[in-house]
C-alpha positions as CSV (number, residue, x, y, z in Angstrom):
1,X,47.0,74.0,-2.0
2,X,45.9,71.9,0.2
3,X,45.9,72.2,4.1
4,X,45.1,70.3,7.5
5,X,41.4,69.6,7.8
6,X,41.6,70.7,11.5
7,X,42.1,74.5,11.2
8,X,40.0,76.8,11.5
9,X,41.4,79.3,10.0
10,X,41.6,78.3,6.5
11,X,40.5,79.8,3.4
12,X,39.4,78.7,0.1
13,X,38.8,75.2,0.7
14,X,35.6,73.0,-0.2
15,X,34.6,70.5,1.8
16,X,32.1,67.9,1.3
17,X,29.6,68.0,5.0
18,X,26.5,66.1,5.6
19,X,24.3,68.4,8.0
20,X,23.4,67.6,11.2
21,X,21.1,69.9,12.2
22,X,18.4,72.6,11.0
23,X,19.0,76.2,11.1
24,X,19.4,77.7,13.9
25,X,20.1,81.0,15.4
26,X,23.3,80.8,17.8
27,X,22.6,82.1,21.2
28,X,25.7,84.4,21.7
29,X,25.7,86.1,18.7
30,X,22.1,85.6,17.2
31,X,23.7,84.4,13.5
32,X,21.5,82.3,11.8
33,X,23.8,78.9,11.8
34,X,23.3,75.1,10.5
35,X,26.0,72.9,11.9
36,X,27.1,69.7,9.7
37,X,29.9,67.0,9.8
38,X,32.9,65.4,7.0
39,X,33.3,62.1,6.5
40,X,36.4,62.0,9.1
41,X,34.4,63.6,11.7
42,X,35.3,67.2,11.5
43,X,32.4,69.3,12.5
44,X,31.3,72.5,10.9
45,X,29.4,75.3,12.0
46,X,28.1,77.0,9.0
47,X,27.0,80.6,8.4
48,X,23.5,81.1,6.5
49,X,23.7,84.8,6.8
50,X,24.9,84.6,2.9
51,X,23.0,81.9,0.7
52,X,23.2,80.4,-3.0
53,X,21.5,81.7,-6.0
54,X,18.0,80.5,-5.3
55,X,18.0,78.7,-2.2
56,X,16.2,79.8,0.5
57,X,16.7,79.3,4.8
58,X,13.0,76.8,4.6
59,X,15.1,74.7,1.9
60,X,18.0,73.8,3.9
61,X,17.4,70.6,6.7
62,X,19.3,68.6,8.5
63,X,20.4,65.1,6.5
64,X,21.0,67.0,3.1
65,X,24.8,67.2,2.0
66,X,26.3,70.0,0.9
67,X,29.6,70.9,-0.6
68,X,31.3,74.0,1.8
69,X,33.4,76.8,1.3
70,X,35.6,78.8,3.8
71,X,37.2,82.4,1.5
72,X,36.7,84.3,4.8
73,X,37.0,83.8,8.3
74,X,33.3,81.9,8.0
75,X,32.2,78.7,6.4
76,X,29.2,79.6,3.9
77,X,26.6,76.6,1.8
78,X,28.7,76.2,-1.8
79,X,26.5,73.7,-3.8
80,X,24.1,71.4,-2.6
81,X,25.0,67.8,-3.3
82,X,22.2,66.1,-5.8
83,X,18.5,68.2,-6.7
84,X,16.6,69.8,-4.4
85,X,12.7,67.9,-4.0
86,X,10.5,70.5,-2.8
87,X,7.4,67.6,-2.5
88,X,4.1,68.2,-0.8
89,X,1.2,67.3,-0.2
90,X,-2.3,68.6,0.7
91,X,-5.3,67.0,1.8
92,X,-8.7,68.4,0.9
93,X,-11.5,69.4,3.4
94,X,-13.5,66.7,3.2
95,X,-16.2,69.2,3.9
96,X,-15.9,71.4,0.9
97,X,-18.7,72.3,-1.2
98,X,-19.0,73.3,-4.6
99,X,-21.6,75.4,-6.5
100,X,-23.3,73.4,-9.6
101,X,-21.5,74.5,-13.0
102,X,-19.4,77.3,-11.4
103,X,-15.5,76.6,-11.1
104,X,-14.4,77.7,-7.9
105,X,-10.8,77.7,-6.1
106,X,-10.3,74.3,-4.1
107,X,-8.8,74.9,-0.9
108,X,-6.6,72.6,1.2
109,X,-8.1,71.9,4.9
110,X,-5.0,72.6,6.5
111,X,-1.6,73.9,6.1
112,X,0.8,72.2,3.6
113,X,2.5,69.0,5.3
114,X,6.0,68.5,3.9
115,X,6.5,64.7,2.7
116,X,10.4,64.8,1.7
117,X,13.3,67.4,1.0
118,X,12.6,71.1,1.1
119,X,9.6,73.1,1.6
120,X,9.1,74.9,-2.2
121,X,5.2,75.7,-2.0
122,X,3.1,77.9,-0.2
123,X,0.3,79.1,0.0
124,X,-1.9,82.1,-0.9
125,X,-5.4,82.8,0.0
126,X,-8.7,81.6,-1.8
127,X,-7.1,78.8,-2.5
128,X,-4.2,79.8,-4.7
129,X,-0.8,78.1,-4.5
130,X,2.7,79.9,-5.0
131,X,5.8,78.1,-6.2
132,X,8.7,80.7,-5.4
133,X,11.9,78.6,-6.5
134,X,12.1,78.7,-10.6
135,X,12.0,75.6,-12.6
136,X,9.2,73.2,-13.7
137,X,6.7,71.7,-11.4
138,X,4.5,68.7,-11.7
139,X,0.9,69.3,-10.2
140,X,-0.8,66.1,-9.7
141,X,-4.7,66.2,-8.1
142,X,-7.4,63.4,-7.8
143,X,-10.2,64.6,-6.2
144,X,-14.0,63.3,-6.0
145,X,-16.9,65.1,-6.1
146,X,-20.0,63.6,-4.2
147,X,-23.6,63.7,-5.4
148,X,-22.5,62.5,-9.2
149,X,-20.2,64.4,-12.0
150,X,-18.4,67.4,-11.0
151,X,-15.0,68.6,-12.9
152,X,-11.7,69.8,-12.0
153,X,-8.9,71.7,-13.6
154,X,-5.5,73.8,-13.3
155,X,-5.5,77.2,-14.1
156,X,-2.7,79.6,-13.6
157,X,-2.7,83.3,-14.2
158,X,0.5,83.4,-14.1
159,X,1.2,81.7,-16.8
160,X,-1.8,83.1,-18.3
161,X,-4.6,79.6,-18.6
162,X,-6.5,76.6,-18.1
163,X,-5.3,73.7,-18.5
164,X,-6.5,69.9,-18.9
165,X,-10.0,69.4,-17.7
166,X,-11.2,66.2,-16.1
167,X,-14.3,64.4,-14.2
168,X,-14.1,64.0,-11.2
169,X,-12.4,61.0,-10.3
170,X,-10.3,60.9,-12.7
171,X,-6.1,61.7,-12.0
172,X,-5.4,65.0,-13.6
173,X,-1.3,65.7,-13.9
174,X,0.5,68.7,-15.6
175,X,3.7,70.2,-15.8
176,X,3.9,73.6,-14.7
177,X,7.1,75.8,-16.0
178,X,8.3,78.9,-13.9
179,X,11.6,80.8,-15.7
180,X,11.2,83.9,-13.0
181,X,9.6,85.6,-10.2
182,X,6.9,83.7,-8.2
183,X,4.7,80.9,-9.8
184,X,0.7,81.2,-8.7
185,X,-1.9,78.5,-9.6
186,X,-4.7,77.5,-8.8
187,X,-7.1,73.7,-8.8
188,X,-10.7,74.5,-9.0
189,X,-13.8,72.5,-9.3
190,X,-17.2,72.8,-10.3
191,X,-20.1,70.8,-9.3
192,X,-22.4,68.7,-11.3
193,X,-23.7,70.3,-14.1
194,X,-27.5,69.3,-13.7
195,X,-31.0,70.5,-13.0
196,X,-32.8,68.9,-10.0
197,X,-34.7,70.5,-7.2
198,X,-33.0,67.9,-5.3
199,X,-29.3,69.2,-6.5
200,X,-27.0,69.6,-3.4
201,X,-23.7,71.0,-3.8
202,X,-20.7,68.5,-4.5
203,X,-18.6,67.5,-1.5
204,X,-15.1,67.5,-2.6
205,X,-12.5,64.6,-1.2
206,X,-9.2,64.0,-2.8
207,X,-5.1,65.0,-2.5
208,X,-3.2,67.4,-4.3
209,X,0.4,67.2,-4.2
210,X,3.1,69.9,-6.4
211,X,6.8,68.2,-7.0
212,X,9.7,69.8,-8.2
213,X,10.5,67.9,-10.8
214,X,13.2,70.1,-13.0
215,X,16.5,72.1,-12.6
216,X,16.7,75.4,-10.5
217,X,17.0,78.0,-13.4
């Protein structure tokens, strides 16, 4: 059944909106809203009181499309049009110091900057990172270690190891898979492994950036 675009009042019917705002709580009633537009100009306010399986309020921005529904007297987030990219990116304190021959968590001067899509990463103390939307993850990190040699790896207790070693300098990338609950990992570094009275500890510079990179399970 189809029926006119310009009530209000409808039920079951999916339209296709593109949203024009972030969420937002509405002043008079204190709902947590996102408002969003069709391609003939019909406007939407859309309640976020009720989400999709997996998605989250920090996931939902303004510019995405999403397909919505109206079965009650409120219009409610159906499907989201295309994959989710939950990319970002972390800059290392260019200060950082690390102890010769002793891995130790790597932690990200400042707070994770989003570079496109939806927030999906967080993070933990010491250093630890927390993926909380299921599905598999691509951790990328090149980082340098001053004063000569130094290594850096992945390891995840979640998942229950380490995983591919490199020098320092050298890109190390892996795919990470979460099926469940919350995925924690961390990228840890050791300084170089030598014996000098003259050893000082290795200055760590570099990015680290985690991309969604599979389906929402």
């Amino acid at each position: 059944m189809i029926n006119n675009k310009n009530s209000q009042n409808q039920a079951h019917v999916v339209r296709r909106v593109t949203l024009i705002s972030n969420p937002h709580y509405r002043t008079n009633t204190g709902t947590l809203m996102v408002n969003g537009i069709d391609n003939t100009g019909f406007q939407y306010q859309i309640d976020l009181t009720v989400l999709p399986a997996n998605v989250t309020v920090d996931m939902i921005k303004g510019g995405q499309q999403w397909f919505v529904e109206r079965r009650t007297t409120r219009n409610r987030l159906y499907l989201y049009c295309g994959q989710f990219s939950p990319h970002s990116q972390l800059r290392v304190s260019t200060n950082f110091t690390l102890p010769q021959s002793v891995w130790t968590n790597i932690t990200p001067a400042s707070n994770i900057t989003v570079q496109s899509g939806s927030c999906g990463v967080t993070t933990a103390s010491k250093g630890v990172f927390t993926v909380p939307i299921p599905g598999f993850y691509t951790v990328a990190t090149f980082l340098n270690i001053a004063n000569g040699g130094g290594s850096t790896r992945i390891v995840s207790s979640t998942l229950g190891g380490n995983y591919p070693t490199v020098s320092a300098g050298t890109p190390l990338t892996d795919v990470l898979c979460l099926t469940s609950g919350n995925l924690s990992f961390s990228v840890q570094g050791n300084g170089p492994g030598v014996s000098s009275p003259t050893f000082t500890p290795g200055i760590v510079t570099g990015t680290i950036s985690i991309t969604y990179t599979g389906p929402v399970f």
